[in-house]
C-alpha positions in Angstrom: 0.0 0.0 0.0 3.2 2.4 1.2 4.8 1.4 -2.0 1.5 2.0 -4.4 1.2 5.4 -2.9 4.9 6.2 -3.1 4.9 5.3 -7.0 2.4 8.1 -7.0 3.6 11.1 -5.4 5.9 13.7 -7.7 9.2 14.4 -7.9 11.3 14.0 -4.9 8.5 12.7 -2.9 8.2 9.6 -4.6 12.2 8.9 -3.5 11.9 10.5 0.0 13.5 8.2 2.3 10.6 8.7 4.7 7.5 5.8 4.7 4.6 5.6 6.5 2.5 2.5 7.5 -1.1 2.7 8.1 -2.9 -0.3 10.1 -6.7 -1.5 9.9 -8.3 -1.9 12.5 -8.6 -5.3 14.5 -11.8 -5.5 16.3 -12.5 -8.5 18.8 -16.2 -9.3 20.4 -15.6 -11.8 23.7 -19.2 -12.8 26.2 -20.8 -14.9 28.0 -23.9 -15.1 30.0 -24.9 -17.4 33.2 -27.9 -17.4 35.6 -27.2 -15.6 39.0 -29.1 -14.7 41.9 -29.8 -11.0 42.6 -30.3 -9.9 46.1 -32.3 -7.1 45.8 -35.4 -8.8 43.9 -34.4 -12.1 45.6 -34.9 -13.5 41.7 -33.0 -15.6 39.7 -31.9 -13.9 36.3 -29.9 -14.0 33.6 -26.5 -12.0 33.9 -24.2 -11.7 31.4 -21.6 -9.6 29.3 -20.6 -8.4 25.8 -17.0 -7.4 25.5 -16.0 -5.2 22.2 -12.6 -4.2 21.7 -10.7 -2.6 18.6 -7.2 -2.5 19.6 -6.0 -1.1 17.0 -9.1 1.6 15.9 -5.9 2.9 14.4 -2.4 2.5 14.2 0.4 4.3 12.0 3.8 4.3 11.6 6.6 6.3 10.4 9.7 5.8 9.3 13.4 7.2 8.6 15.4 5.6 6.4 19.1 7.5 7.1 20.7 5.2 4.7 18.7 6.8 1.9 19.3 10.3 3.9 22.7 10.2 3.0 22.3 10.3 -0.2 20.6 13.9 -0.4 24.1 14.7 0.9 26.2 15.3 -2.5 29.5 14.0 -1.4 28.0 11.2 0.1 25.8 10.2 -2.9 28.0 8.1 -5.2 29.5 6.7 -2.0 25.9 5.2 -0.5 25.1 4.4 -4.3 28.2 2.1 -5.0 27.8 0.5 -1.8 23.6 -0.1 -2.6 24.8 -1.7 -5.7 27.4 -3.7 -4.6 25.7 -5.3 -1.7 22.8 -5.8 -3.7 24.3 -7.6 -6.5 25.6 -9.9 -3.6 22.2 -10.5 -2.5 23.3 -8.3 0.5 20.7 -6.0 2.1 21.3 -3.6 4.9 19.1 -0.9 7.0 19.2 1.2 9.4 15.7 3.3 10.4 14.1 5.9 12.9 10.7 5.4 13.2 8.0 6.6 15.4 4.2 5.3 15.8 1.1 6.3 17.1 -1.8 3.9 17.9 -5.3 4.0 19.8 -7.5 1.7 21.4 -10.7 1.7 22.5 -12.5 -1.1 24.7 -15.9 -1.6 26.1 -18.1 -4.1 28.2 -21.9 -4.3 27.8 -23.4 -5.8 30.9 -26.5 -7.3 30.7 -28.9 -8.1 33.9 -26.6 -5.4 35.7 -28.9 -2.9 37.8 -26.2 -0.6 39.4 -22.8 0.3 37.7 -21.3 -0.5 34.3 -18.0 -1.6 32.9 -15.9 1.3 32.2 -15.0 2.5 28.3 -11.1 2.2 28.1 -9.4 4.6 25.3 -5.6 4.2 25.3 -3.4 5.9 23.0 0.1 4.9 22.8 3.2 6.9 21.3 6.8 5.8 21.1 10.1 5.8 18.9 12.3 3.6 18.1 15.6 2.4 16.1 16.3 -0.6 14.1 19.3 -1.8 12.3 20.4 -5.5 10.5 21.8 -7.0 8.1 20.6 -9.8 5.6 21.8 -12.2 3.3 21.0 -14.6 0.8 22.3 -17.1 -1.8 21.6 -20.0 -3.8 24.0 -23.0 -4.9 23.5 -24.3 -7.7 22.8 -28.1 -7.8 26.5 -30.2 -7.0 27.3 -33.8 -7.9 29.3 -36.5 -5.9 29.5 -39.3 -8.0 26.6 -40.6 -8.5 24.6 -38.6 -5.9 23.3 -35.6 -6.9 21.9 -32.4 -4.5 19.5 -30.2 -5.5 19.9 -26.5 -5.2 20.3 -25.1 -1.4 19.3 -21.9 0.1 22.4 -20.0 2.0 21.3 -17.1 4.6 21.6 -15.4 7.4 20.6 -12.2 9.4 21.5 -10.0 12.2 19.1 -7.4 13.2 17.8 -5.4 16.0 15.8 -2.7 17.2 14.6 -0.9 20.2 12.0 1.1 21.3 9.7 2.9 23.8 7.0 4.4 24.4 3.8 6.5 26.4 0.7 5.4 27.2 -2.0 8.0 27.6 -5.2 6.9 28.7 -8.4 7.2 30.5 -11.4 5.4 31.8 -15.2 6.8 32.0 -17.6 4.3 33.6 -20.4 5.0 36.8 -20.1 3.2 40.6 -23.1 3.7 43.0 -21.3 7.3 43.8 -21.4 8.5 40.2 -20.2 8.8 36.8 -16.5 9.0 36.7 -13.3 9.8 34.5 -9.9 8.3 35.5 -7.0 9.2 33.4 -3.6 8.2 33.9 0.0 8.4 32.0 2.2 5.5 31.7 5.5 4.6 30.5 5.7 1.4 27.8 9.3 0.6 29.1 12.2 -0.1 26.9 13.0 -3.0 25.1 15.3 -4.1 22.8 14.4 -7.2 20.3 16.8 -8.9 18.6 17.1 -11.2 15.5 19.9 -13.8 15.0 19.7 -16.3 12.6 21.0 -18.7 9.5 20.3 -20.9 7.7 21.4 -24.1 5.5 19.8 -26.3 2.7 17.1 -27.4 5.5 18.5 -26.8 8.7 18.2 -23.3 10.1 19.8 -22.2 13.9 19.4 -19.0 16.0 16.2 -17.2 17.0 13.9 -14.4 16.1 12.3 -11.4 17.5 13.7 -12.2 20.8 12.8 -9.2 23.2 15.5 -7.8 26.0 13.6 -5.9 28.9 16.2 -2.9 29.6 13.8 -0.7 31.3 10.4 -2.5 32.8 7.2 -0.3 32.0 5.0 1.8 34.7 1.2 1.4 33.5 0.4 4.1 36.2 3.2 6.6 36.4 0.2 9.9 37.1 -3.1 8.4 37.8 -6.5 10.1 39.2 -10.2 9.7 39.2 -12.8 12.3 39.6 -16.6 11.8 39.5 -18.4 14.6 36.8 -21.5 13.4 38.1 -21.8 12.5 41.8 -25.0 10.1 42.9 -27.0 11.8 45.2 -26.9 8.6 48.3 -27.8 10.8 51.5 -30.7 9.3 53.3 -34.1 11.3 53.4 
């Protein structure tokens, strides 16, 4: 889609080193239902939940290319070019980004037999950066003989990547108790992590791992976090 749209734009904007990366949404529906006893009516009745979540409504990302940066700088040009060629015609391919994303989530729970208080509506937006380099490699040997026995074609590769990243949640929460209708917002921090790629590969047999995350710094859901009521049930006794 990144590449359609980039085909399109004119001039230098079709060969800016800067992409961006636009999500669907992903929308997941999760309930159940049971018969419970309420106390008030001294009944039996049916409870139950509907759940509804998009996480992402939306989601983008952004990216720097800075190995296609330095080739807006003239001295570096023929330089980044040769090296682009050479690696490619190697089968050779090497990166090194900035990105940053943006993405926002929305959640809520439909009760259903509930007389007092609801679920609360979640929105969550979360922003970050990041940084990711590698390296990857490919080739293919032709078919060799030993006599008699004969092996097909095999498949030679290998990468080394990684990239890390971090981010801010901001969020908030409306939803309704027996004292009132309430908002609770709050600021977190996503942590930092690092994730890391090492592998290769043979013919058949292939060693090493993928996507294999580091916690450097561990996250804090609820750095600044408060809840206020904008509607306050009236409970006083007459």
């Amino acid at each position: 889609m990144a590449g359609e749209i980039a085909d399109r734009l004119p001039g230098f904007l079709g060969k800016s080193p800067i992409t961006f990366q636009l999500d669907y949404p992903t929308i997941s529906i999760d309930g159940g239902w049971k018969f419970g006893f309420e106390p008030s009516k001294r009944t039996v009745e049916a409870q139950g939940k509907l759940a509804v979540a998009l996480t992402p409504l939306i989601k983008g990302t952004g990216k720097l290319d800075l190995i296609a940066c330095a080739e807006f700088i003239p001295p570096a040009k023929p330089i980044i070019m040769a090296i682009r060629t050479a690696t490619k015609a190697v089968g050779v391919d090497i990166w090194f980004n900035l990105y940053a994303f943006g993405q926002i989530d929305i959640s809520y729970t439909f009760l259903f037999g509930a007389i007092v208080g609801a679920e609360p509506l979640n929105i969550a937006t979360t922003v970050g950066i990041g940084a990711e380099l590698g390296v990857r490699a490919s080739a293919e040997v032709p078919k060799l003989s030993f006599g008699n026995k004969t092996v097909d074609n095999m498949n030679i590769g290998f990468e080394a990547s990684a990239k890390g990243e971090t981010s801010l949640i901001i969020s908030g929460k409306q939803g309704s108790t027996t004292e009132g209708v309430y908002i609770e917002p709050s600021i977190g921090f996503g942590g930092m992590v690092v994730i890391v790629t090492a592998k290769a590969s043979v013919w058949k047999m292939g060693v090493g791992f993928e996507d294999k995350p580091y916690e450097l710094i561990k996250p804090e859901p609820d750095l600044l976090k408060d809840k206020f009521y904008i509607i306050k049930a009236n409970n006083d006794k007459k």
